[in-house]
C-alpha positions in Angstrom: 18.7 -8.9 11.5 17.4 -8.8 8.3 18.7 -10.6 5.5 16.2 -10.8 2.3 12.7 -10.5 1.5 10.0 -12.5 3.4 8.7 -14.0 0.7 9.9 -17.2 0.6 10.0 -17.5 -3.0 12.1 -14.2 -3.6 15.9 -13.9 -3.0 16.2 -10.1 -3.1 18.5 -9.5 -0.5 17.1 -6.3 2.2 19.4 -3.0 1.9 17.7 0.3 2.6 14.6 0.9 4.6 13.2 3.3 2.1 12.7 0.3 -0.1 9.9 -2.2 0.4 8.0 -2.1 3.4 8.8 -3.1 7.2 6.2 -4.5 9.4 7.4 -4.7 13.1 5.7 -7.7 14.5 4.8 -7.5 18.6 5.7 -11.3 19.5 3.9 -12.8 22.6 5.0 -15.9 24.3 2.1 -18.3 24.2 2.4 -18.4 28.6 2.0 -14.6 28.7 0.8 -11.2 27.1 2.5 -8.1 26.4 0.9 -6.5 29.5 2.6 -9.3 31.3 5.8 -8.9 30.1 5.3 -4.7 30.5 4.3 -5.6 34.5 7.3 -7.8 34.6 9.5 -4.9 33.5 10.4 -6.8 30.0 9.4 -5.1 27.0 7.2 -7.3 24.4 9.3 -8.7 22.1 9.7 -7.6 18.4 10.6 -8.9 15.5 11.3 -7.2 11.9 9.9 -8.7 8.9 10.5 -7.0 5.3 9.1 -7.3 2.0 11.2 -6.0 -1.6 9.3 -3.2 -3.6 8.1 -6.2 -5.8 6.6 -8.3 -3.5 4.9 -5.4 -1.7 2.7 -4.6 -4.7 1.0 -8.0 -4.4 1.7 -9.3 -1.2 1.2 -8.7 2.5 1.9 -11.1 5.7 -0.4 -12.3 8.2 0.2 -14.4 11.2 -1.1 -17.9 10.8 -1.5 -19.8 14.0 1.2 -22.9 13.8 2.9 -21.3 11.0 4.1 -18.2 11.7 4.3 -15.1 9.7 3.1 -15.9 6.1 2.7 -13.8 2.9 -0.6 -13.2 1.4 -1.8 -11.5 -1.5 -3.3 -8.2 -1.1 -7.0 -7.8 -1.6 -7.9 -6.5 -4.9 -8.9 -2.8 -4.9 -12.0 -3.0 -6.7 -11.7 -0.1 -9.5 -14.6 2.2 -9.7 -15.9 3.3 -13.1 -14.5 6.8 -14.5 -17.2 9.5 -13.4 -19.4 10.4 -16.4 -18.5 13.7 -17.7 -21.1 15.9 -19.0 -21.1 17.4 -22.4 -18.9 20.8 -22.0 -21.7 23.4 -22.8 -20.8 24.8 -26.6 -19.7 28.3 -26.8 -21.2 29.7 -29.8 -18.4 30.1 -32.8 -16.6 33.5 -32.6 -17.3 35.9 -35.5 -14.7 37.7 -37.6 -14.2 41.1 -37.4 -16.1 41.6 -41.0 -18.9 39.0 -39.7 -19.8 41.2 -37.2 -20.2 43.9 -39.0 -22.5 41.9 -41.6 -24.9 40.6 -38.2 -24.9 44.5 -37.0 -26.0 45.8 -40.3 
């Protein structure tokens, strides 16, 4: 069940799904694989992990080989420059109603 956010260094307890983001972990016994267990008739075994709304803007988890699920910070998005934007072409000025009639005389 879970209880708070995996970040180890945050306390916000877990309450709705549609907060944060869940990440459903496919755990393998180190003797066997998932198409083992599948063969065996035992479904692979998985396990819930959940980070707040907070953490989940900076951080993700990774498995880490003798330590388990771990959070990481998210790579940064590099931000691409703003496209150039071309001088709008200028419309020439409208004319009054009496300016046109000067031009057309």
């Amino acid at each position: 069940m879970l209880h708070k956010c995996a970040n180890p260094t945050c306390s916000n307890p877990f309450r709705k799904l549609s907060e944060g983001k869940l990440f459903l972990v496919e755990m393998k016994s180190p003797s066997t694989s998932a198409a083992t267990n599948w063969e065996n008739g035992k479904p692979p075994r998985i396990e819930h992990f959940w980070l707040c709304d907070c953490c989940a803007t900076v951080l993700t988890l990774s498995f880490e080989k003798g330590r388990g699920m771990v959070t990481v910070p998210l790579p940064e998005i590099k931000k691409q420059p703003a496209p150039v934007r071309l001088a709008e072409s200028a419309s020439p000025p409208a004319y009054t109603e009496e300016q046109s009639r000067i031009r057309s005389a």
